[in-house]
Backbone as CSV, one residue per row, in Angstrom:
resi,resn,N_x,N_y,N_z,CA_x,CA_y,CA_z,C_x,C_y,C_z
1,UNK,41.374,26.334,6.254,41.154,25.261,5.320,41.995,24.065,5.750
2,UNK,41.479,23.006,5.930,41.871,21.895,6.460,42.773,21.245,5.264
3,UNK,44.108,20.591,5.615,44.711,19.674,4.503,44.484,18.674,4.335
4,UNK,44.144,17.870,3.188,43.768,16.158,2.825,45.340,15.883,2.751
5,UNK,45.856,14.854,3.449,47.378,14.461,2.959,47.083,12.858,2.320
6,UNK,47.778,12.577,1.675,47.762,11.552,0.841,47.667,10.255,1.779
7,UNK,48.332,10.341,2.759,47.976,9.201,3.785,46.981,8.921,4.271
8,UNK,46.137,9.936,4.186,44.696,10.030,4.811,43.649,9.896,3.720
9,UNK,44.130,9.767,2.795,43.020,9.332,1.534,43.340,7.908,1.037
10,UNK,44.303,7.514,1.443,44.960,6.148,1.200,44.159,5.173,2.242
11,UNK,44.029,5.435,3.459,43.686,5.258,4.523,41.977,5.094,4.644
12,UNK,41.685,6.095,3.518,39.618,6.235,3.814,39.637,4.900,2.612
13,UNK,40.805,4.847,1.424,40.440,4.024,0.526,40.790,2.646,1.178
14,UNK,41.133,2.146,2.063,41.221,1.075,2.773,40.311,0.571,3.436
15,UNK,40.137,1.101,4.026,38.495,1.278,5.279,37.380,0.928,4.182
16,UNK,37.869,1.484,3.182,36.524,1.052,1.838,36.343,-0.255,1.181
17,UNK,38.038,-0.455,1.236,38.036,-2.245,0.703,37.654,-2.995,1.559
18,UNK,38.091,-3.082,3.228,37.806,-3.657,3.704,36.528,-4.044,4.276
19,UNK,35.635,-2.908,3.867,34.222,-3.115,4.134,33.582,-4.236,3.128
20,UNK,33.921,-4.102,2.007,33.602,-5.453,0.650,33.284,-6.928,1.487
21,UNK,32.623,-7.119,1.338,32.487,-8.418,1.667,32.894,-9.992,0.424
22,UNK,33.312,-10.722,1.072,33.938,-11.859,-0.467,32.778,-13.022,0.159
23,UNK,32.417,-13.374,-1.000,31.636,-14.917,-0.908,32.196,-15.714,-1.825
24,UNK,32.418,-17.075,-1.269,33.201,-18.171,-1.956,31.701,-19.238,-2.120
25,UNK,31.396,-19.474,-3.297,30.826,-20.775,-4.195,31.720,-21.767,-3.943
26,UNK,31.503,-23.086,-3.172,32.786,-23.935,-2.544,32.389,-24.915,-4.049
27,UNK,33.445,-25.865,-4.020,33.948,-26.937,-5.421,32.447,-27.713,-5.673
28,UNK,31.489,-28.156,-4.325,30.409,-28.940,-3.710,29.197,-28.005,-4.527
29,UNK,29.204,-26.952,-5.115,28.215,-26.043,-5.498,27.803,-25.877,-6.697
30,UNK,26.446,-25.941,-6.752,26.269,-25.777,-8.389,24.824,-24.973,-8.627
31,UNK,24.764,-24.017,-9.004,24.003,-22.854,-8.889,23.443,-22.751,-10.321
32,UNK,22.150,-22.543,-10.760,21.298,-22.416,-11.875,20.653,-21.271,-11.996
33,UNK,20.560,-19.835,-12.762,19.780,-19.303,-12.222,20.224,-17.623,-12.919
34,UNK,19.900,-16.805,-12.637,20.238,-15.335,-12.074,21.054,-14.967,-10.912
35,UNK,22.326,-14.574,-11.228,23.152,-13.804,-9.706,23.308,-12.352,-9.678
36,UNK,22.882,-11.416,-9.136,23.431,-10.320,-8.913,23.796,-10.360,-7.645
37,UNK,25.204,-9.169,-7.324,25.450,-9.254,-5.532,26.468,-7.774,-6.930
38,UNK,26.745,-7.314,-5.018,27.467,-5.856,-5.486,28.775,-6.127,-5.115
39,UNK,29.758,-6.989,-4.119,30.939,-7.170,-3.194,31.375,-8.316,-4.594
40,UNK,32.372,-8.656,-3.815,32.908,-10.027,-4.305,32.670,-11.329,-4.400
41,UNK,33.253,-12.066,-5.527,32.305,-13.403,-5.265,33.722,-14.250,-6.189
42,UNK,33.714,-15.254,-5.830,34.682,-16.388,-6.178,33.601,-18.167,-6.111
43,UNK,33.698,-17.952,-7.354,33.191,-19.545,-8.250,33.999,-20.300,-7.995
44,UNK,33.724,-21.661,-7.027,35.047,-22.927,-7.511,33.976,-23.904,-7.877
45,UNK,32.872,-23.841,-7.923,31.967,-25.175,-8.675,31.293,-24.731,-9.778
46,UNK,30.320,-24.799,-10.021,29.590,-24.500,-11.513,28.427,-24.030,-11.090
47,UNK,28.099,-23.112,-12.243,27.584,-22.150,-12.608,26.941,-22.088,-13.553
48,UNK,25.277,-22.268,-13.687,24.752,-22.019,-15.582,23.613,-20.749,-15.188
49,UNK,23.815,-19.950,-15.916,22.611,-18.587,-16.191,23.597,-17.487,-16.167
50,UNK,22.954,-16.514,-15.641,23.844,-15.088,-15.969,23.914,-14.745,-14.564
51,UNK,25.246,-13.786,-14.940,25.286,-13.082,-13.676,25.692,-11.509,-13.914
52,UNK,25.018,-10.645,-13.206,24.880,-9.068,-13.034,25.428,-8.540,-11.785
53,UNK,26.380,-8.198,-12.145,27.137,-7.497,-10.467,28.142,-6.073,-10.596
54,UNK,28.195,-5.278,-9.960,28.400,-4.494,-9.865,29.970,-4.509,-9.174
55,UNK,30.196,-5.675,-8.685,31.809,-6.102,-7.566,32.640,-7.225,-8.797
56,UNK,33.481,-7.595,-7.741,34.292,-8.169,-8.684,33.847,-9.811,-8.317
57,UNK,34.107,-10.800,-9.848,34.251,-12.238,-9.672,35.667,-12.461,-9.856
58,UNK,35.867,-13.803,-9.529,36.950,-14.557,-9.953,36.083,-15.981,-9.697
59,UNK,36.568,-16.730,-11.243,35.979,-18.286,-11.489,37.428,-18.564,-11.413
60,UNK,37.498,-19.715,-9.960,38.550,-20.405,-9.976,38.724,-21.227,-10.450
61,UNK,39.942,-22.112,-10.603,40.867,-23.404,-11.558,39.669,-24.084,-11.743
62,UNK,38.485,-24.889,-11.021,38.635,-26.199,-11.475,36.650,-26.013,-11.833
63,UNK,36.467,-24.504,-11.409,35.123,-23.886,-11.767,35.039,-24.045,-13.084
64,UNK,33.130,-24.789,-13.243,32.838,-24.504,-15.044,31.755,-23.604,-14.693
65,UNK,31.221,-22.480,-15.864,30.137,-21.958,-15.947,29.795,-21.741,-17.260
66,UNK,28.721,-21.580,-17.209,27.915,-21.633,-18.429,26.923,-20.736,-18.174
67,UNK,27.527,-19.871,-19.205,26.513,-18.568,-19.056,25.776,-17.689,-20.494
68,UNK,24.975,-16.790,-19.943,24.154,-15.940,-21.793,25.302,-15.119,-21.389
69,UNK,25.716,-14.477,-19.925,26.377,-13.347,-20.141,26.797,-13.043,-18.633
70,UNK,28.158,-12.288,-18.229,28.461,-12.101,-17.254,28.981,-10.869,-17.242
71,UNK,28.265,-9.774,-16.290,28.632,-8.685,-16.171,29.145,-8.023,-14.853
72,UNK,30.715,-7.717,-14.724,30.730,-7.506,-13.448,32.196,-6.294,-13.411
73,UNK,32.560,-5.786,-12.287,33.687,-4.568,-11.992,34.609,-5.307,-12.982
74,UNK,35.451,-6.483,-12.685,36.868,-7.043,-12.712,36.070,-8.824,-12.993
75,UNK,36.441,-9.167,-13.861,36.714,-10.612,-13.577,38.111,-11.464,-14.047
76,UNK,38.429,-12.206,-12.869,39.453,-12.982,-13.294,39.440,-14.239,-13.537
77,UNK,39.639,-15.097,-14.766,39.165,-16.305,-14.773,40.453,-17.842,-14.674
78,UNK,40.112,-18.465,-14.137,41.433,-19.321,-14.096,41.117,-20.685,-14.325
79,UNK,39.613,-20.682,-14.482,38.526,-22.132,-14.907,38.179,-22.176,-16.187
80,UNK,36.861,-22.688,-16.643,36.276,-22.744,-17.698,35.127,-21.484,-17.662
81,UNK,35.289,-20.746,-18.684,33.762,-20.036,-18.950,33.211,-20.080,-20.421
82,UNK,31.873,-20.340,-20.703,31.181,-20.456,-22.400,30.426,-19.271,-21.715
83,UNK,30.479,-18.626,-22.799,29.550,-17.283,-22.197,30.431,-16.169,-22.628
84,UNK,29.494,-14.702,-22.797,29.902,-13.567,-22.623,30.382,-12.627,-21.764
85,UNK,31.518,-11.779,-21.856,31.695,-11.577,-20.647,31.787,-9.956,-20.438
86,UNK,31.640,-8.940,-19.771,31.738,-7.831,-20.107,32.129,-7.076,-18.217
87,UNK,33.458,-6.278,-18.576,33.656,-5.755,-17.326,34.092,-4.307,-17.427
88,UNK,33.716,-3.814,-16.777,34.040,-2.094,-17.127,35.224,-1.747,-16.382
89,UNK,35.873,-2.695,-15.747,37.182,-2.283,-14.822,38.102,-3.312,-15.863
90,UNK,38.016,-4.660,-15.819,38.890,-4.854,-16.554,38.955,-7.182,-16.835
91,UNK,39.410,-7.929,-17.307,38.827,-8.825,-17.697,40.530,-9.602,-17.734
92,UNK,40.838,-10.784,-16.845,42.236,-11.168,-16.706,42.351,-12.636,-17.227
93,UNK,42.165,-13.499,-18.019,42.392,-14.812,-17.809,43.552,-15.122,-17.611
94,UNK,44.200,-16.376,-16.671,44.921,-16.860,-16.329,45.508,-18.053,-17.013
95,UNK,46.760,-18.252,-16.802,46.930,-19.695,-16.975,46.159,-20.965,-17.089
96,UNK,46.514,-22.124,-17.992,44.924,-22.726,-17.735,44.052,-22.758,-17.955
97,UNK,43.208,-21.313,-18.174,41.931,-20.724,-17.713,41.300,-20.855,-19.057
98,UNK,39.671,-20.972,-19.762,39.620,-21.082,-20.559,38.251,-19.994,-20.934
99,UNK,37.884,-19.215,-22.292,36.592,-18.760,-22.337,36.252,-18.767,-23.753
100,UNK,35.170,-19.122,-23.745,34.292,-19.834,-25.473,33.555,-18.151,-25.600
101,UNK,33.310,-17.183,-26.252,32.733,-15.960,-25.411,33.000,-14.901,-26.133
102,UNK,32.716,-13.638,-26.174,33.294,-12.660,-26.657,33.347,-12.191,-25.327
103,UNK,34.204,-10.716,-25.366,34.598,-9.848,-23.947,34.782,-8.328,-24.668
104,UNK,33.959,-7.663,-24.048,33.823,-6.222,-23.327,34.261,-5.477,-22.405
105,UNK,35.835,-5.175,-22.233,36.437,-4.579,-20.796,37.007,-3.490,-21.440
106,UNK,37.532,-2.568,-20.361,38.142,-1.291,-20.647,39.671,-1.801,-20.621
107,UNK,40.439,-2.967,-20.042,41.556,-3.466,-19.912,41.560,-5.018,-19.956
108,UNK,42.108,-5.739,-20.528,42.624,-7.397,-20.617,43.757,-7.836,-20.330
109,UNK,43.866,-8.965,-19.812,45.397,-9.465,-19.508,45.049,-10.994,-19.569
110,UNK,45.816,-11.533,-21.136,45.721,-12.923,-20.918,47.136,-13.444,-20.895
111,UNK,47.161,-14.513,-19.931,48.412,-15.331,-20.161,48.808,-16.042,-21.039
112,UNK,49.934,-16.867,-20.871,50.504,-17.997,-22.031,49.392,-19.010,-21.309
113,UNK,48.865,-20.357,-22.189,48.262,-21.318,-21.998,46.898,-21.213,-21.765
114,UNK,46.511,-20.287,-22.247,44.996,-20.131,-22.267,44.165,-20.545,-23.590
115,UNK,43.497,-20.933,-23.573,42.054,-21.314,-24.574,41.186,-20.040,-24.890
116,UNK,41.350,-19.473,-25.773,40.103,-18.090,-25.764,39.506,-18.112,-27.171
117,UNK,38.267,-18.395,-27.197,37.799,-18.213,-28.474,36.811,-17.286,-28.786
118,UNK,36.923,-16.346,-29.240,35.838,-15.390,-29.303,36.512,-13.854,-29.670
119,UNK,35.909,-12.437,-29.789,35.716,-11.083,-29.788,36.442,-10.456,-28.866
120,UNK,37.344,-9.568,-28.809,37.559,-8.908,-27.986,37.218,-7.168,-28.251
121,UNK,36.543,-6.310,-27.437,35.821,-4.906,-27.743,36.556,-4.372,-26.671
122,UNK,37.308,-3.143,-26.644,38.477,-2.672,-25.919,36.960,-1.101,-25.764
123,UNK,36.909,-0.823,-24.215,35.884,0.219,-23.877,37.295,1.477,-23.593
124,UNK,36.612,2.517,-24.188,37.019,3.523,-23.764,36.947,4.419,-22.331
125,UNK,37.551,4.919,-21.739,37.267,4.760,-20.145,36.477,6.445,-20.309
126,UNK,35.512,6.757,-19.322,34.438,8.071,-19.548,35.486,9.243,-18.687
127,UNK,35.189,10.391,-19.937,36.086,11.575,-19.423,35.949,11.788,-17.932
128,UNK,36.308,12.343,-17.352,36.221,12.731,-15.956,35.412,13.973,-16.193
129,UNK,36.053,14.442,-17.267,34.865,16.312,-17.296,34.533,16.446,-18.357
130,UNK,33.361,17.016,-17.888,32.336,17.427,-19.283,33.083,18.111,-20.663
131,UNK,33.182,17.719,-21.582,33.885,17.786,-22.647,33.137,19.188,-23.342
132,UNK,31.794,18.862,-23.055,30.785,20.170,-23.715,30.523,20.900,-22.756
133,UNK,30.888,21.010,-21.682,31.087,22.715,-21.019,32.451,22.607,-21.078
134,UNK,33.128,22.132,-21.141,35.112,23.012,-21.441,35.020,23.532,-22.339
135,UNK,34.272,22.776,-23.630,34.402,23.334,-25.030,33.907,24.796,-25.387
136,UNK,32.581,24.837,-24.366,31.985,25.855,-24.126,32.478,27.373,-23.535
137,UNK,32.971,26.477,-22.536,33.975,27.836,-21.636,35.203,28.353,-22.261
138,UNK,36.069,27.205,-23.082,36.989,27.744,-24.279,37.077,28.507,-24.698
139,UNK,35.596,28.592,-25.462,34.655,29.167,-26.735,34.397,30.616,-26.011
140,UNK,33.595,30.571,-24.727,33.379,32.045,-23.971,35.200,32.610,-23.968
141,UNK,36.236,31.955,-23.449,37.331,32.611,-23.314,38.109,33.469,-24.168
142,UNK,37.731,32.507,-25.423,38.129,33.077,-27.001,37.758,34.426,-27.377
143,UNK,36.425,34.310,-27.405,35.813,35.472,-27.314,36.140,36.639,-26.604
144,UNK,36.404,36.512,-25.375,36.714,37.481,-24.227,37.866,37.998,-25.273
145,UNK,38.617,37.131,-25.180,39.874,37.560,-25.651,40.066,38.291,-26.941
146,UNK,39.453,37.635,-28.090,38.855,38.536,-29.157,38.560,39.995,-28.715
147,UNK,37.474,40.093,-27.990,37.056,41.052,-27.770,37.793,42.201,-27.346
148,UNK,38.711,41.829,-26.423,39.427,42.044,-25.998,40.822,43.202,-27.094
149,UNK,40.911,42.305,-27.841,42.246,43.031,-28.766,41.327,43.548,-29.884
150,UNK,40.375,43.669,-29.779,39.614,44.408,-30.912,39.564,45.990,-30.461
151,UNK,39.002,46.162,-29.242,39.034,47.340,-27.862,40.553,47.964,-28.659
């Protein structure tokens, strides 16, 4: 049986980030529309429609967007956003940074000097294991065991 050492899983998780690809929206850009992309993406101009992604954003300082709704891993905001925002990893505004919006993340981090007006819905993060076969197998163990001191 071969050993996994921690360096070597540290190591496959690297090789993994670095495969991500980042796309930068330059200050000159102004995009209307539907976005999905799965990697990274960084806003510095404006933005109106929604965006669906599976990777992480960051809307930089001097970025506005205007959105129905933005769904993505992580977003960090350090610009303007009107819009909804929902991230299953986690949702950071910055200094500065402003959002008109309600938000949906499993984690938040806002700074001093922020503008936030809206909802905040704190997600519960999904068990790792099936809750209804442990409960199950419990339930068989109990039994055994019952059974067991009854004998």
């Amino acid at each position: 049986m071969a050993k996994v050492q921690k360096s070597d899983v540290a190591k496959e998780e690297n090789i993994v980030e670095e495969k991500r690809t980042l796309t930068v929206f330059g200050p000159e850009t102004e995009f209307d529309g539907v976005l999905e992309f799965s990697d990274d993406l960084i806003i510095t101009g404006k933005f109106n429609g929604r965006i669906k992604a599976t990777g992480n954003l960051e809307i930089a300082k001097d970025a506005i967007c205007t959105v129905e709704k933005i769904t993505a891993k992580s977003i960090v905001i350090s610009g303007s956003v009107t819009g909804n925002l929902e991230a299953s990893d986690r949702v950071e505004i910055c200094s500065g940074g402003s959002v008109i919006g309600d938000i949906v993340t499993s984690r938040i981090r806002i700074e001093n000097n922020v503008e936030f007006e809206g909802q905040i819905t704190m997600l519960d993060k999904i068990p790792e294991e099936n809750l209804f076969l442990s409960a199950s197998n419990e339930y068989k163990q109990a039994m055994v065991l019952r059974t067991d001191v009854i004998e």
